[in-house]
N, C-alpha and C positions, 0 to 999 in steps of 0.2 A: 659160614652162614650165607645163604643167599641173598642175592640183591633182588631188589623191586624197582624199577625207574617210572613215578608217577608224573605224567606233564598232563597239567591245566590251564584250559584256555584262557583267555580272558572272557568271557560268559561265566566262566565256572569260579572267579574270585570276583565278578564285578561288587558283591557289597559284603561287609563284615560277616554277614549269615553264610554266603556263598566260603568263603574263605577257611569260617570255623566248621563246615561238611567238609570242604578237602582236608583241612588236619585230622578230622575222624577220620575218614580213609585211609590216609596214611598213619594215623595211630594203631589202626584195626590191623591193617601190614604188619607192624611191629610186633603185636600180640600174637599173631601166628608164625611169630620167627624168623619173619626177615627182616634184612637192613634195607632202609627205604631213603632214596635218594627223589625229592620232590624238584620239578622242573615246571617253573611258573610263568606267565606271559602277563602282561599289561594288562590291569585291571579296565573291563567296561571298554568306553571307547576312550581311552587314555589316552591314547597312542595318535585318534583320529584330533585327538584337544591340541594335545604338541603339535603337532602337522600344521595345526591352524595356527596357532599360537607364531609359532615359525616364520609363516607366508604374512600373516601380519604385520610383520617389522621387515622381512628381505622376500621380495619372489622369486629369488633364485638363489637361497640360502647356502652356504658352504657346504658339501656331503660330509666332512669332517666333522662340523658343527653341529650338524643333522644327527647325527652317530652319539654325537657326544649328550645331545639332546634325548634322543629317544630312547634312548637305554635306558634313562632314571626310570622311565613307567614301569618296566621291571625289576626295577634295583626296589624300588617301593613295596610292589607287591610280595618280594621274597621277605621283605622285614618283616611284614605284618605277617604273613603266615609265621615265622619262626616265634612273634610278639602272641600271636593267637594259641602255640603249641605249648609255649610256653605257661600259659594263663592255663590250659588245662591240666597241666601236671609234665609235658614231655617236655626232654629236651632236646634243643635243636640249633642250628646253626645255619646264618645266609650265607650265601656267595656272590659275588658275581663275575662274570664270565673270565674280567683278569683274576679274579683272586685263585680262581683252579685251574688256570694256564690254558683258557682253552685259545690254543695261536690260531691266527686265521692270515690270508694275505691281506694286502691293502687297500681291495676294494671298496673302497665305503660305501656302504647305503645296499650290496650285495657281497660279501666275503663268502669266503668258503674255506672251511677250517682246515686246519693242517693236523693238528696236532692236538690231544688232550691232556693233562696232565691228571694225573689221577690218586697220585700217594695223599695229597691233602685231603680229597673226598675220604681216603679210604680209614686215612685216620679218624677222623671225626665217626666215622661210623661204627670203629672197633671201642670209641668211647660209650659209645650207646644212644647216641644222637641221631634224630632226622636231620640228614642236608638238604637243605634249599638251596637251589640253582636258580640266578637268572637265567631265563631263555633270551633267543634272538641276539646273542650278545658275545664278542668274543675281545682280544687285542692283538695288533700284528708285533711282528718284530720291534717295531720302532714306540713301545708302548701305547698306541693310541687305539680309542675305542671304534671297535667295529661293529657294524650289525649285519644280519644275515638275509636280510629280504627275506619276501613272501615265505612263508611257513617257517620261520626261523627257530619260533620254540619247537618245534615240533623235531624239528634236525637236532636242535639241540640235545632235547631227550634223548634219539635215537644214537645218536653218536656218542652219548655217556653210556649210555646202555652196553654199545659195543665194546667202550673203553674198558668201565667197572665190570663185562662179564658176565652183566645181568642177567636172571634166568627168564622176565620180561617185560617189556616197556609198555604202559598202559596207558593210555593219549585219553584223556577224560574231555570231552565237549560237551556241544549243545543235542545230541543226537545220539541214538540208543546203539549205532553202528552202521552200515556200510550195506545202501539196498542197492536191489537191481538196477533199479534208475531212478532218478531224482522224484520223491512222491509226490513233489510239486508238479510235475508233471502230468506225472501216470499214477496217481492217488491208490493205486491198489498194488505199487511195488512191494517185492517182498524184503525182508535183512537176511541179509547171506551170513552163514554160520562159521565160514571157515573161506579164505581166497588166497591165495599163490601172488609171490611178489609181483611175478610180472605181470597178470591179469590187472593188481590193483596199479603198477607203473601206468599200464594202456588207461587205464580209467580215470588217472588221473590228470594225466595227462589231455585227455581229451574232456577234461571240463568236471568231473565229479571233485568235491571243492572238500571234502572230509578233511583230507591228511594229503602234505603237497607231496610233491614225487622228487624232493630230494631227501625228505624225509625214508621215503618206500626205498631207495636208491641206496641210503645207507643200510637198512633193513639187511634188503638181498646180500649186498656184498661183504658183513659181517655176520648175516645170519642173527637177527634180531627178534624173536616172535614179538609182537606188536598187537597190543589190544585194544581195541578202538570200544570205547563205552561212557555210557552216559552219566554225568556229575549229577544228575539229578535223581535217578533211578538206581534199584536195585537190581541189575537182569547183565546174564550174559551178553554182550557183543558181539563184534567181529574178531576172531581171530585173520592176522595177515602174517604168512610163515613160508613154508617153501612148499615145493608141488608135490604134493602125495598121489600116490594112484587113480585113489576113486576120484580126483577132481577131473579126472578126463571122461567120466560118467557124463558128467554134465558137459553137452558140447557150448552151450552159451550161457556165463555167468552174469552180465550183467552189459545196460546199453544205455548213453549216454546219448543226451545235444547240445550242441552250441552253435550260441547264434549269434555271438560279437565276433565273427569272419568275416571276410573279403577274400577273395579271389582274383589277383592280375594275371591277364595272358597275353604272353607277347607271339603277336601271328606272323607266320615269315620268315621267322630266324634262318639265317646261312647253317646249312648242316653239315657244319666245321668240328674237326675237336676241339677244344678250347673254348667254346661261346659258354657254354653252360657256365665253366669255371668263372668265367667274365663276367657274367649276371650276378650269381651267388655272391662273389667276391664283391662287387659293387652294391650288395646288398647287407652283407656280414659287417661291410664298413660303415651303415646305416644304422647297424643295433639295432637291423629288424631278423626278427625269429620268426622262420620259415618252417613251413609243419608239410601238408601233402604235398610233392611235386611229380607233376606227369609233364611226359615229352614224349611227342609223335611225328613219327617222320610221315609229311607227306609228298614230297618225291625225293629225289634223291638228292636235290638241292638245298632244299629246306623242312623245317621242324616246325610243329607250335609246342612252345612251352607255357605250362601256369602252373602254379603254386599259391598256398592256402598260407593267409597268416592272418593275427589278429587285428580286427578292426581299428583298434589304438596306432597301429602301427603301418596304416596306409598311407596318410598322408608324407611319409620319411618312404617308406616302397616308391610310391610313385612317383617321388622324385628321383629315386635312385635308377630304377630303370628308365627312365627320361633322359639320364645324363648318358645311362649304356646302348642305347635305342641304337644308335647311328654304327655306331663298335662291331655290332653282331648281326649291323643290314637288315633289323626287324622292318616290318612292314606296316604294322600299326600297333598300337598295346590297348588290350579293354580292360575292364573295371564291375564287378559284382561287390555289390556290400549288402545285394536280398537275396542272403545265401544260409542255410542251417548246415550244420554236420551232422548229420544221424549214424551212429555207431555203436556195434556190436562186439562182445570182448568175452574170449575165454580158452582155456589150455586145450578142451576140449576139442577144438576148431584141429589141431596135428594130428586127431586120429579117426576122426569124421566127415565124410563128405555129406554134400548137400545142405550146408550152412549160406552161402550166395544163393542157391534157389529158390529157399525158405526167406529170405532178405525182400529179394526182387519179387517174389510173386507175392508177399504181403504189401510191398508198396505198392504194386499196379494193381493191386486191390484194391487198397484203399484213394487209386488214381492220383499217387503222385509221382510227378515225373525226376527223373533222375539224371543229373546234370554232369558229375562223374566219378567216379569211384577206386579207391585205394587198399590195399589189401597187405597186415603182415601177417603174421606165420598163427597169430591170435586176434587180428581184426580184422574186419570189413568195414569201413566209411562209405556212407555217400552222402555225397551232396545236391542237397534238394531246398526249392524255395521258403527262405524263412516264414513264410505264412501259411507254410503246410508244415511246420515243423513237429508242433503239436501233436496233431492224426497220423505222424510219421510215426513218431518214438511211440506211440500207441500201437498201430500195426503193427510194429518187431517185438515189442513187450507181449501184445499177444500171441503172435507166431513161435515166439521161442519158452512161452508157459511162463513169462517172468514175476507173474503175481503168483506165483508158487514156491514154496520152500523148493530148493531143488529136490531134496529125496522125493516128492510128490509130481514131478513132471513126468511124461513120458518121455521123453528125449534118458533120461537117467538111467534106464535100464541097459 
């Protein structure tokens, strides 16, 4: 019999009505023949209470404690769903993250699973039972609770899905699925019907907040089809699956911005081997996560290098390159924090040119200036003044058709 892996936000259980709709859904699975394995997250802002609750009594609480703490907001949620499936006639069964072996290392407060265990789920399901999973939630070797950072249930799910063999993992939120670009934005985006892992990796990566890109990450590498859909509504989603054909139709899927950036450039650098590694390296030691980097020679003596990270994470950058400054004979370091990312994303872009032309002649249309630009095999960035971010991601949404279903563009044909 096939498997279904249902993961629910926390939006989609915040109150007992929200809770008794996810068991219908997952009751409704059942009636059509599968076995349905439910993946739950912290009710409401549960999650943001404990946090507080926390800082309250220590502000620099244990990450062990932390772990051991934040977990019950899903341990909770998964009771009452199994208490709610129960009251309507099914039956069903909680977990949590130790009780179905899911090992993780010993990161706390950010783990990364090793291993699943999956005979227990699988039992319970040949009994005729819905399992509920907590999400975000695992234990390392040394029995202690772990949790998985940002998008935790969501890895969760996906990573049962690939354990159990799922035929597919259906990610229920706030949001009917996965548009062109944020319609807080650009109010006339479209929802994409179908997207390729790696188009949604780029997307997410660069700021689209659906579904995190460890989540997409496990997707790809076990081959996951992944349904992104609305706990409120009754309508098809996104499907996210691997690259089919006609997605090369479409040369640009979808365009994102972000505007919590900074950008440091260090001018001068010695145009040494080794400097670069000496930067990064004094920066990786900072647990700061570096995104675009550009390095240009300009003589043969010397480079300017900069690189893009987030704004959270400048004040730890620019100490770190402060301490490497002297090291690598830099000449001075500067500092941008009125800076957006506007970017472009899709499989399309390997077998189509004139994707950069189309870019740049809509920004100097709509005269904004362009600061500097990064490019992989499926994206184009560029970075331009946060206060033209706005009329930016509007020019490339209209340049590229993005308030259209793709079959309706011309770019498709």
């Amino acid at each position: 019999m096939a498997i279904i892996v249902q993961k629910f936000g926390g939006t989609s259980v915040a109150d007992a009505a929200k809770i008794r709709r996810a068991a219908e859904r997952a009751i409704r699975m059942v009636k059509e023949g599968y076995q349905v394995v439910v993946v739950a997250s912290a009710r409401g802002k549960q999650t943001d209470q404990l946090v507080s609750d926390a800082l309250e009594l220590n502000p620099n609480p244990p990450k062990r404690e932390m772990d051991q703490l934040l977990s019950t907001g899903e341990q909770q949620t998964v009771s009452l769903m199994a208490m709610a499936l129960d009251a309507m006639g099914h039956d069903a069964i909680s977990f949590t993250g130790g009780q179905i072996r899911m090992l993780t290392d010993s990161v706390h407060t950010n783990a990364r699973i090793k291993s699943i265990g999956a005979e227990r789920i699988h039992k319970q399901l040949d009994k005729g039972k819905i399992v509920i999973v907590a999400g975000f939630q695992g234990v390392d070797e040394y029995e202690n609770i772990t949790t998985l950072g940002r998008g935790g249930s969501d890895t969760t799910a996906v990573a049962l899905a690939a354990a159990l063999g799922a035929e597919e993992c259906e990610i229920y939120t706030d949001v009917d699925g996965i548009y062109t670009t944020d319609p807080r934005m650009f109010k006339d985006a479209a929802k994409i019907d179908q997207i390729s892992y790696d188009e949604m990796l780029e997307l997410a990566s660069l700021g689209a907040g659906v579904i995190h890109t460890r989540a997409v990450g496990f997707g790809k590498k076990y081959d996951v089809k992944m349904h992104i859909r609305s706990s409120s509504e009754e309508t098809i989603g996104t499907i996210i699956t691997h690259e089919v054909p006609q997605m090369e139709g479409v040369v640009v899927t979808g365009a994102t911005v972000q505007k919590d950036m900074a950008k440091i450039g260090l001018v001068g650098v010695d145009n040494v081997p080794g400097n670069a590694a000496k930067i990064f390296a004094c920066l990786a030691n900072a647990k700061v996560v570096v995104n675009d980097i550009v390095q240009t020679e300009v003589s043969a003596e010397k480079a300017n290098l900069s690189f893009m990270i987030g704004a959270s994470d400048l004040a730890a950058a620019q100490e770190a390159v402060e301490t490497i400054k002297n090291d690598v004979n830099c000449e001075r370091i500067f500092v941008r924090e009125d800076i957006a990312e506007i970017s472009v994303v899709g499989v399309g872009m390997r077998t189509h040119y004139g994707v950069a032309d189309k870019m740049f002649s809509a920004l100097a249309k709509a005269k904004v200036n362009i600061d500097s630009i990064t490019t992989s095999e499926i994206r184009i960035s560029c970075i331009v003044d946060k206060d033209q971010a706005k009329e930016a991601l509007e020019a490339v949404c209209i340049a590229f058709e993005l308030d259209k279903p793709s079959e309706e563009r011309s770019q498709a044909s």
